[in-house]
N, C-alpha and C positions, 0 to 999 in steps of 0.2 A: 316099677322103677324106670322101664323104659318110657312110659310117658313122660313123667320128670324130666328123666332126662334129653327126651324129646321136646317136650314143652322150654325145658331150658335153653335146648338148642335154637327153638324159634325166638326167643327175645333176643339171645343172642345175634342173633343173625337182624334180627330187625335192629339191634343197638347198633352195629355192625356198619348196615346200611344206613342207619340214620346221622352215624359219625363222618360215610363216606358222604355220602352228599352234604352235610356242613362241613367236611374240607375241600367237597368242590366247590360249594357255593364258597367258602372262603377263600379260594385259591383264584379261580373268576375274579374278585373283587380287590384281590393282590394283581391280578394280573393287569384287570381296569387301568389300578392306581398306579403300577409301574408304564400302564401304555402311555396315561397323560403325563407324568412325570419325563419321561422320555422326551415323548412329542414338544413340553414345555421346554425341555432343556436344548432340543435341537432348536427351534424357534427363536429363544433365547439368543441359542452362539450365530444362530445369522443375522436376528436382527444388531448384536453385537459388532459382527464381522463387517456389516452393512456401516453403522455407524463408523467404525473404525476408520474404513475407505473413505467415506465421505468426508470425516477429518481432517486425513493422509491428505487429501487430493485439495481440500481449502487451505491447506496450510501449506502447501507447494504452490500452489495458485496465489496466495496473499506475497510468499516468497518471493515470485517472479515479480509480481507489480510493486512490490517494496524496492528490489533490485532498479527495473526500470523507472521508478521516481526518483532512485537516488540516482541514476545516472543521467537524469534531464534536470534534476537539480545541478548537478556537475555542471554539465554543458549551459544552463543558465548562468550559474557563477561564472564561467570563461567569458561569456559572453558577455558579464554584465561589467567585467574584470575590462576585457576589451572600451567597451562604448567607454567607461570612468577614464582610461588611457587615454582614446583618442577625443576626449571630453576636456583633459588635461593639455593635453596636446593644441588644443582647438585656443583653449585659454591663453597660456604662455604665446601662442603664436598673435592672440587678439592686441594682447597685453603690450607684446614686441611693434603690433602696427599703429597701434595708438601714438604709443612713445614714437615712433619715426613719422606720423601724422605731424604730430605736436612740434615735434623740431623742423619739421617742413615749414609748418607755418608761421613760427617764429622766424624760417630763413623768408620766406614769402613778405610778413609783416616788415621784414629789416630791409629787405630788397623793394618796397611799394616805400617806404620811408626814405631810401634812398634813391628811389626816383623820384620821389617828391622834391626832394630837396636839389639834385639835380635838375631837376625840371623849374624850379623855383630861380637858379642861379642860371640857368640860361634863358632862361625868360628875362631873369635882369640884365645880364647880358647883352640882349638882344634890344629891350629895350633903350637900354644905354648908347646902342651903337645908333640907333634912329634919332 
């Protein structure tokens, strides 16, 4: 009976051992899969965190040169607001010398008509008097 029960104790013991190492070998390969699981997940949140920044910082950056085109836009419109002014300015002032051209030469044409005619009547004049 003590072999029996000897002998039983040796399966035992080998079932025992054979249970222990398929739960290390299965423990090992939980542990694999949590290492890469892991390692994936850190990799994951930087390449995340990476991208993130790199967003934050274009989107700050597009900010600023959106800011400064609208403010050289601005300063174009004043500017362009200006030149139309004294574009206006230029006009009315062309407009104003014409018209006092034109009445000049109307007084010029009236005053050469009236030396003409002056000159006409003293000429006869003159002749009359020889």
């Amino acid at each position: 009976m003590k072999e029996k029960h000897g002998s039983g104790m040796i399966y035992a013991l080998a079932d025992y051992k054979q249970l222990v190492l398929a739960y290390k070998t299965k423990h090992a390969e939980l542990v694999k899969t949590a290492t890469f699981w892991k390692t994936s997940a850190i990799w994951l949140a930087i390449l995340t965190i990476s991208v993130t920044v790199t967003v934050i910082f274009f989107l700050a950056d597009s900010k600023r040169s959106l800011a400064e085109s609208n403010r050289n836009i601005n300063r174009l419109n004043r500017k362009l607001e200006d030149v139309s002014h004294s574009l206006d300015s230029a006009q009315q002032e062309l407009k104003l010398t014409k018209e006092e051209l034109e009445k000049k030469e109307m007084l010029i044409m009236q005053l050469e008509k009236n030396m003409s005619t002056t000159s006409k009547k003293l000429l006869e004049k003159l002749l009359k008097e020889k």
